[in-house]
N, CA, C and O atoms as a GROMACS GRO file, in nm:
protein
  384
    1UNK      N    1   4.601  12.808  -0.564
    1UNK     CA    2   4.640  12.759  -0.434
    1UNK      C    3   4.658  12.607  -0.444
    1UNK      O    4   4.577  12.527  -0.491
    2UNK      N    5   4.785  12.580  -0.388
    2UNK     CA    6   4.777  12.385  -0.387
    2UNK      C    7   4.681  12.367  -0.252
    2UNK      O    8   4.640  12.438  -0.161
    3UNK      N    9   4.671  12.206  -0.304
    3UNK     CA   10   4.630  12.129  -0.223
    3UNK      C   11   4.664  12.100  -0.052
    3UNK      O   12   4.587  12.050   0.030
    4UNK      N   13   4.819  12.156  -0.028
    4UNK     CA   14   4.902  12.161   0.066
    4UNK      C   15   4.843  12.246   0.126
    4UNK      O   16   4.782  12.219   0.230
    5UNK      N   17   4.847  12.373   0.070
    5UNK     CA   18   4.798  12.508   0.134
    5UNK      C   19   4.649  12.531   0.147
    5UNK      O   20   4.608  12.635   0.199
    6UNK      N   21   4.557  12.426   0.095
    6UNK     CA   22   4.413  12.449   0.132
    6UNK      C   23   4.424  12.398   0.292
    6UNK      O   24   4.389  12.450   0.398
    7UNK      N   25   4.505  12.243   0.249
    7UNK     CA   26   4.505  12.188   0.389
    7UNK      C   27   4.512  12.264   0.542
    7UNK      O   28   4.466  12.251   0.655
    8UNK      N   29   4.599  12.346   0.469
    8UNK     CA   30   4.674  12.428   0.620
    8UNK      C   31   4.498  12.566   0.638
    8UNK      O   32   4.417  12.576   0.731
    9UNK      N   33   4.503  12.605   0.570
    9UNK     CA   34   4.401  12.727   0.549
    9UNK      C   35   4.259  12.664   0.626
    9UNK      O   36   4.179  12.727   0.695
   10UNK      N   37   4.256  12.502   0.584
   10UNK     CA   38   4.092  12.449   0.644
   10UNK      C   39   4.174  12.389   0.799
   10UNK      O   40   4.082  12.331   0.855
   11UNK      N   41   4.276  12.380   0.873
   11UNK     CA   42   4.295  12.317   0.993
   11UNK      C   43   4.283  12.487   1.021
   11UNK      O   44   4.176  12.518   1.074
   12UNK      N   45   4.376  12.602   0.992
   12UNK     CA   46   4.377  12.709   1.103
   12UNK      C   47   4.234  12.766   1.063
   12UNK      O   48   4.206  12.855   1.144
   13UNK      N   49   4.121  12.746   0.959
   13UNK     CA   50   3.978  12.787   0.993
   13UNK      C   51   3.948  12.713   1.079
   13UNK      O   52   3.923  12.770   1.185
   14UNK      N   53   3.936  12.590   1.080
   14UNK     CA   54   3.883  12.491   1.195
   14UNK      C   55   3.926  12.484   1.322
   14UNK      O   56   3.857  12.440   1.414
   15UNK      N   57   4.059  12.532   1.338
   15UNK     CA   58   4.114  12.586   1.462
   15UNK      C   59   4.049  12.717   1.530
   15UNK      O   60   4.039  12.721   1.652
   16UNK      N   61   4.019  12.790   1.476
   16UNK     CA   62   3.967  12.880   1.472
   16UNK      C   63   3.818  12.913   1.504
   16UNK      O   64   3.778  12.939   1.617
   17UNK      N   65   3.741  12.909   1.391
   17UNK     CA   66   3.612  12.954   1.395
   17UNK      C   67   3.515  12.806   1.413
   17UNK      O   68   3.393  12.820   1.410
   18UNK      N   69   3.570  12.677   1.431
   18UNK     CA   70   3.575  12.547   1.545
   18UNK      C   71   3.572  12.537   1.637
   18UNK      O   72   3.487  12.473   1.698
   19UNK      N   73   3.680  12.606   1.693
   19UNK     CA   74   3.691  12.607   1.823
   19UNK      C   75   3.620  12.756   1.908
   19UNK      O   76   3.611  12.776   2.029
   20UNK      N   77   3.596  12.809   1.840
   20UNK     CA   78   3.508  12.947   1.843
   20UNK      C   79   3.340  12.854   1.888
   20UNK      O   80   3.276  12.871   1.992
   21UNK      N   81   3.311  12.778   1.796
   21UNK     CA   82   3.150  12.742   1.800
   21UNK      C   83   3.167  12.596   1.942
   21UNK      O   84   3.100  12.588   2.045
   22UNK      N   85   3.241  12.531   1.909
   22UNK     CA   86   3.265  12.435   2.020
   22UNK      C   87   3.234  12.498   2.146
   22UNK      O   88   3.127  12.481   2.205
   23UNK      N   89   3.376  12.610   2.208
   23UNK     CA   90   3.376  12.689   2.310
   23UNK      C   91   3.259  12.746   2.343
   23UNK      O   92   3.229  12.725   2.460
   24UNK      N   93   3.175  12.818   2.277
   24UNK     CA   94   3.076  12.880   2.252
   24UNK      C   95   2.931  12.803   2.277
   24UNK      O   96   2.836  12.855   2.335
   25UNK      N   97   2.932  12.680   2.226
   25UNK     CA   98   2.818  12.587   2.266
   25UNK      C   99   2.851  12.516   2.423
   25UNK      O  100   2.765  12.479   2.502
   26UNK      N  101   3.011  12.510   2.444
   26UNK     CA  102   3.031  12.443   2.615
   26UNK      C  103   2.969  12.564   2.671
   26UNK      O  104   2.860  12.542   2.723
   27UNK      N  105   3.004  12.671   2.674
   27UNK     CA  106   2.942  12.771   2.790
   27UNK      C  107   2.814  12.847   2.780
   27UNK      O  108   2.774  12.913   2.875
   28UNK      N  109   2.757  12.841   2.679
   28UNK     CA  110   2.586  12.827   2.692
   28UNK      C  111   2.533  12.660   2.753
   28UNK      O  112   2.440  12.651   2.833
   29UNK      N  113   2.601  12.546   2.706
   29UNK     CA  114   2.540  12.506   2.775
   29UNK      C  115   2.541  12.418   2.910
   29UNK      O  116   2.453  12.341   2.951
   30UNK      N  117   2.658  12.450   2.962
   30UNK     CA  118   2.713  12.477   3.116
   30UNK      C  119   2.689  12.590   3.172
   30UNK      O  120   2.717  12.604   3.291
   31UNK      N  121   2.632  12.695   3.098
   31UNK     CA  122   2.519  12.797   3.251
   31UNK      C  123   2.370  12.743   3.234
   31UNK      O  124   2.278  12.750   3.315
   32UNK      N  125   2.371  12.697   3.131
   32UNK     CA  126   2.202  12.605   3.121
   32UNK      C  127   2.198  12.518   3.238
   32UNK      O  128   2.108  12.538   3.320
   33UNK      N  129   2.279  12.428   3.258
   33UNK     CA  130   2.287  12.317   3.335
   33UNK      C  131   2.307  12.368   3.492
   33UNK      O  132   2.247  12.329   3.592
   34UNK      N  133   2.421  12.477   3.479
   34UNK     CA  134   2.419  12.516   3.643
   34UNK      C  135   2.327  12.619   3.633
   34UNK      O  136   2.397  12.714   3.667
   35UNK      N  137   2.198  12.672   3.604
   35UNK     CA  138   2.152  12.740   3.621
   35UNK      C  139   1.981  12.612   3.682
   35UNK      O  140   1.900  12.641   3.770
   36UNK      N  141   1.982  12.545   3.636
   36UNK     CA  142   1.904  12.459   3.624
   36UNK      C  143   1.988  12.362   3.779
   36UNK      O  144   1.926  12.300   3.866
   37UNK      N  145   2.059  12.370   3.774
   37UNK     CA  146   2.103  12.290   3.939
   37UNK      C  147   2.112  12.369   4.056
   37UNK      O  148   2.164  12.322   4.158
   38UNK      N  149   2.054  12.519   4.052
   38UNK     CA  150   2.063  12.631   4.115
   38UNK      C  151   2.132  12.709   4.176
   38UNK      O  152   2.121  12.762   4.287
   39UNK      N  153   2.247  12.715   4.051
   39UNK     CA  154   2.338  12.826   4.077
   39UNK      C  155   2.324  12.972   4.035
   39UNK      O  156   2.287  12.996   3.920
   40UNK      N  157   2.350  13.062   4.113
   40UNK     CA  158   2.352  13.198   4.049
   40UNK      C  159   2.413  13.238   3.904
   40UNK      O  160   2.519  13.198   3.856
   41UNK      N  161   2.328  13.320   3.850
   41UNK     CA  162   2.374  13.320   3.691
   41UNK      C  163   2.543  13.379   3.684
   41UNK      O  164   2.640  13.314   3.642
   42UNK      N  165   2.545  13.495   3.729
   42UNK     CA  166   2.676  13.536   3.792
   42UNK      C  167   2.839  13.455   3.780
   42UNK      O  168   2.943  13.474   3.716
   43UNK      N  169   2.788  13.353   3.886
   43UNK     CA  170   2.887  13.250   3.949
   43UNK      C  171   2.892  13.143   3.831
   43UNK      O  172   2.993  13.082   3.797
   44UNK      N  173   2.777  13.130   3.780
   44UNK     CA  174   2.772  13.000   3.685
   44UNK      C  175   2.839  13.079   3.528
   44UNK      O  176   2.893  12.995   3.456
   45UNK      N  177   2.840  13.205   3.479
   45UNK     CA  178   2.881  13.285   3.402
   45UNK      C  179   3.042  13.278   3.408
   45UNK      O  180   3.112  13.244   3.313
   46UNK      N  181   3.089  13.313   3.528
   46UNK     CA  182   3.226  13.335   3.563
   46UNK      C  183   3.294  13.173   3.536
   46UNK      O  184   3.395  13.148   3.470
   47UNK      N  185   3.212  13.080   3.604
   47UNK     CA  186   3.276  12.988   3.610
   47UNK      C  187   3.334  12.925   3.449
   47UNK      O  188   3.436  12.863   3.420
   48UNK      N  189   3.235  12.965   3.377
   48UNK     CA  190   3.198  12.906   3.265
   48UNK      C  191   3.294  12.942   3.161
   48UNK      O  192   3.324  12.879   3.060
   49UNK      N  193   3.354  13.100   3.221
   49UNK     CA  194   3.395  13.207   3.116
   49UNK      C  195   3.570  13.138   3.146
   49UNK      O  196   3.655  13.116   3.059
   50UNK      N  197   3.582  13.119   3.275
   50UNK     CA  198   3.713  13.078   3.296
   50UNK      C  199   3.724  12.943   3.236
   50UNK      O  200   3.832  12.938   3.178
   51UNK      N  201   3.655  12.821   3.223
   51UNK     CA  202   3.673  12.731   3.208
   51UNK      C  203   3.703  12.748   3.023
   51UNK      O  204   3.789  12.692   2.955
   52UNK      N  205   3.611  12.832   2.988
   52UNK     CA  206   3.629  12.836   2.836
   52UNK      C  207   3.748  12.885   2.792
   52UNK      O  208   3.763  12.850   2.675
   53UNK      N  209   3.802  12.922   2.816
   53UNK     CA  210   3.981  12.953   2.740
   53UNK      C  211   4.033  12.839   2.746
   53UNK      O  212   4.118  12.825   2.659
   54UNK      N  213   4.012  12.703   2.845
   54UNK     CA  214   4.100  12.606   2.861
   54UNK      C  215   4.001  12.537   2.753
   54UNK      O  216   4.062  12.440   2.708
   55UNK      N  217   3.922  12.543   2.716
   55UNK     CA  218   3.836  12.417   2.623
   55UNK      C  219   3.845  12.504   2.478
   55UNK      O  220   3.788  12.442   2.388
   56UNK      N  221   3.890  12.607   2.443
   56UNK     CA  222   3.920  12.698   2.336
   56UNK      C  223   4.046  12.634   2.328
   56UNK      O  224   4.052  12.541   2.247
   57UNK      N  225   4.159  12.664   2.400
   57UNK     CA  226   4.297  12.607   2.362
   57UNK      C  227   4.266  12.436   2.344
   57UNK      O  228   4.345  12.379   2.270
   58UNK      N  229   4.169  12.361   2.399
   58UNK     CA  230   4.250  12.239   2.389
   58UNK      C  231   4.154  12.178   2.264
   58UNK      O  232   4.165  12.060   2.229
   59UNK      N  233   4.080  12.249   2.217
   59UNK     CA  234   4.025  12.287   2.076
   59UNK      C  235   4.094  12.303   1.967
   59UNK      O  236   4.095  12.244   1.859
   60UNK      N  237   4.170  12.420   2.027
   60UNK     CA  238   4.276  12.453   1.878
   60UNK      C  239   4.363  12.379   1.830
   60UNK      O  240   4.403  12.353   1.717
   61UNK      N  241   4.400  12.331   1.989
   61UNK     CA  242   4.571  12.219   1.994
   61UNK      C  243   4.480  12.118   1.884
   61UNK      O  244   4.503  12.107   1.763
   62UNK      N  245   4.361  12.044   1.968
   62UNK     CA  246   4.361  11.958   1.917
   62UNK      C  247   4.302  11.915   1.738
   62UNK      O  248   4.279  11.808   1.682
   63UNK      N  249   4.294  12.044   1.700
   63UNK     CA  250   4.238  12.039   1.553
   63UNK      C  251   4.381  12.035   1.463
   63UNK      O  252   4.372  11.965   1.362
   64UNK      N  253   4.466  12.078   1.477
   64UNK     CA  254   4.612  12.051   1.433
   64UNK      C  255   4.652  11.919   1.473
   64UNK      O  256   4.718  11.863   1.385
   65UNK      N  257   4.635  11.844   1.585
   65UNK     CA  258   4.674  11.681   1.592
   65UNK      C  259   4.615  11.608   1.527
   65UNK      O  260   4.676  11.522   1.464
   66UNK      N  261   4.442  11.619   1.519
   66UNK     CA  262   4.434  11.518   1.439
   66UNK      C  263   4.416  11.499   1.315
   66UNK      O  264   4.403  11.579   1.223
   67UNK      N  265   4.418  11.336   1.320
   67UNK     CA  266   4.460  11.276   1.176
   67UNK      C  267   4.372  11.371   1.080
   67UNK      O  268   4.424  11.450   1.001
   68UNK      N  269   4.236  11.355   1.095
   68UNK     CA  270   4.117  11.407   0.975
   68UNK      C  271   4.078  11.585   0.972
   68UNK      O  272   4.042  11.651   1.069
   69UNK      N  273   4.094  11.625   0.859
   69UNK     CA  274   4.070  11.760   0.883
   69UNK      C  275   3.901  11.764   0.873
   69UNK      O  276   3.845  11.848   0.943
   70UNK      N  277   3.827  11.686   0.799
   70UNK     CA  278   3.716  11.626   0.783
   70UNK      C  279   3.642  11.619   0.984
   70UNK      O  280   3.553  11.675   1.048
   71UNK      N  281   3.719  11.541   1.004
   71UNK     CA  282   3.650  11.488   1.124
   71UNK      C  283   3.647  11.589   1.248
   71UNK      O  284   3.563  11.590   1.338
   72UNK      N  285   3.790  11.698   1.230
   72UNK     CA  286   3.810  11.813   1.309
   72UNK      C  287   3.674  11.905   1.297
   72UNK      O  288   3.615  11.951   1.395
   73UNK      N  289   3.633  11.925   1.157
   73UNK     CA  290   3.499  12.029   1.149
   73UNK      C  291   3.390  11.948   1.206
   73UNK      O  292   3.310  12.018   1.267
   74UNK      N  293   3.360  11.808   1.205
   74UNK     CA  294   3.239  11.785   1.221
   74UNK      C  295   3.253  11.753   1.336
   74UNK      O  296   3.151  11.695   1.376
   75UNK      N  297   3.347  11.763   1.428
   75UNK     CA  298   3.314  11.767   1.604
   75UNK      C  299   3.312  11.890   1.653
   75UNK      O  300   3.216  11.925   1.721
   76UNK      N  301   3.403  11.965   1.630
   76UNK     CA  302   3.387  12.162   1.684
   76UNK      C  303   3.250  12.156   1.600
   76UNK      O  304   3.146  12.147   1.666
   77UNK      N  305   3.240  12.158   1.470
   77UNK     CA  306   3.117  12.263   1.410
   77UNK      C  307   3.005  12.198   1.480
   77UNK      O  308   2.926  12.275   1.534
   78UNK      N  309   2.978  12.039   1.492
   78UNK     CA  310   2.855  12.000   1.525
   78UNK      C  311   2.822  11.987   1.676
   78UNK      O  312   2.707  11.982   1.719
   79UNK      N  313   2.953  11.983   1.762
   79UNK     CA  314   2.986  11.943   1.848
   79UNK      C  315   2.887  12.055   1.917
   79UNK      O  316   2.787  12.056   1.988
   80UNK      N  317   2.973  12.148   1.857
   80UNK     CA  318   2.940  12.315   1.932
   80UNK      C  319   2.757  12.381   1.883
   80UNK      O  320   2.682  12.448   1.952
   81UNK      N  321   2.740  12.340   1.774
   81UNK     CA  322   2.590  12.306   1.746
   81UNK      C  323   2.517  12.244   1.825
   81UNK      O  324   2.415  12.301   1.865
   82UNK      N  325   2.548  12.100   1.872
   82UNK     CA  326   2.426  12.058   1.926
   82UNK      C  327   2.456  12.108   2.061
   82UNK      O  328   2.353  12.100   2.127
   83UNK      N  329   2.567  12.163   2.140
   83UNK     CA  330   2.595  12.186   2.260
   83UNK      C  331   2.516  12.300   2.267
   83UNK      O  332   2.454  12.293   2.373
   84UNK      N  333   2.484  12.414   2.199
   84UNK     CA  334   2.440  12.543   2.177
   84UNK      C  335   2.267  12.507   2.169
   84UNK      O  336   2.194  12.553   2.257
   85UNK      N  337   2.217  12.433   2.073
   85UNK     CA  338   2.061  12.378   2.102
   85UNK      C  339   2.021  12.352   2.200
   85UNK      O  340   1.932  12.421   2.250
   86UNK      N  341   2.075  12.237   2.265
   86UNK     CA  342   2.049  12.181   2.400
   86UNK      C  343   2.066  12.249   2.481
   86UNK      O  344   1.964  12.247   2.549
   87UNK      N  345   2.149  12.326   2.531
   87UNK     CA  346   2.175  12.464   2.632
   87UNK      C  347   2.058  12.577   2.561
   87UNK      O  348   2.010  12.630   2.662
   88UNK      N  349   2.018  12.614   2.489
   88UNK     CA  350   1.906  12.683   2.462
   88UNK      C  351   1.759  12.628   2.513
   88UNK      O  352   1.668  12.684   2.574
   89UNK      N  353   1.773  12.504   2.468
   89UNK     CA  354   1.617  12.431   2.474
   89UNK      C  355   1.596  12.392   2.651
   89UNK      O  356   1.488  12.376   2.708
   90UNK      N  357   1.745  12.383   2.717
   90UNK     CA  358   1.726  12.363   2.851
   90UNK      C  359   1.686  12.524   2.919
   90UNK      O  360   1.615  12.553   3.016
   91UNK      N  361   1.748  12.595   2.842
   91UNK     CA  362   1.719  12.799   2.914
   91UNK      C  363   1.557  12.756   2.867
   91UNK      O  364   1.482  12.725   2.959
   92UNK      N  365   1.537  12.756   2.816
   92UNK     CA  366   1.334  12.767   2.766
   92UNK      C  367   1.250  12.679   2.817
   92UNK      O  368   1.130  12.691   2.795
   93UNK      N  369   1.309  12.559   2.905
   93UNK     CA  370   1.206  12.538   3.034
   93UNK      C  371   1.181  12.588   3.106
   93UNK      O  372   1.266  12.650   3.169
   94UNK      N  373   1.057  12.591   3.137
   94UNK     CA  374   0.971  12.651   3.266
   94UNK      C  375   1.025  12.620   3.382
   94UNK      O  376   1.050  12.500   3.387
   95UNK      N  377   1.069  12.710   3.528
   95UNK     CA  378   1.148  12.683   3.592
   95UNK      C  379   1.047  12.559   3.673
   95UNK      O  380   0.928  12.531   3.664
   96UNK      N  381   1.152  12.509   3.746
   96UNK     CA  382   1.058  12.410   3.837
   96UNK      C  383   0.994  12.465   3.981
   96UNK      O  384   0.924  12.391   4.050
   0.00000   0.00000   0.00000
C-alpha cells in the first residue's frame, strides 16, 4: 500500500470510527448535564439523539478538511474520550 493510500484509509477511519467516539462522548455527556439541570431522561435522550447526527456529520466533514490527519484523531478520539468520562463521572453523582 503507498503512502497516498494509507493517507486516505487513516482520514475515512478517522472520519468514521472518530466521529463515531466524538458523537458518542457529546451525547452521554449532554444527558449527564441535562439530566443534572433537571430534565427528563426521555426529553434529554431525544434531544441529544437529534442533535447527534448534526455533530456526527460535522465530524466527518470536518476530518477530511483538515490540514493534520494526526490532529483529526487526537480531537474525535480524545475529544470523545474525555467527553464520555466526564459524562460518566457526572451520571455517578449522588443526586442533589
Amino acid at each position: 500500500m503507498t503512502r497516498r493510500q494509507l493517507q486516505i484509509v487513516s482520514r475515512v477511519a478517522a472520519s468514521v470510527l472518530g466521529g463515531w467516539s466524538f458523537t458518542w462522548g457529546f451525547v452521554v455527556l449532554g444527558i449527564a448535564l441535562l439530566l443534572a439541570a433537571g430534565m427528563p431522561y426521555a426529553d434529554a435522550q431525544t434531544l441529544l439523539y437529534l442533535l447527534a447526527f448534526l455533530v456526527f456529520l460535522a465530524a466527518f466533514c470536518w476530518s477530511f478538511a483538515a490540514a493534520s490527519a494526526t490532529r483529526v484523531w487526537a480531537v474525535l478520539l480524545g475529544g470523545g474520550g474525555a467527553m464520555t468520562t466526564l459524562g460518566w463521572w457526572l451520571a455517578r453523582l449522588p443526586a442533589a
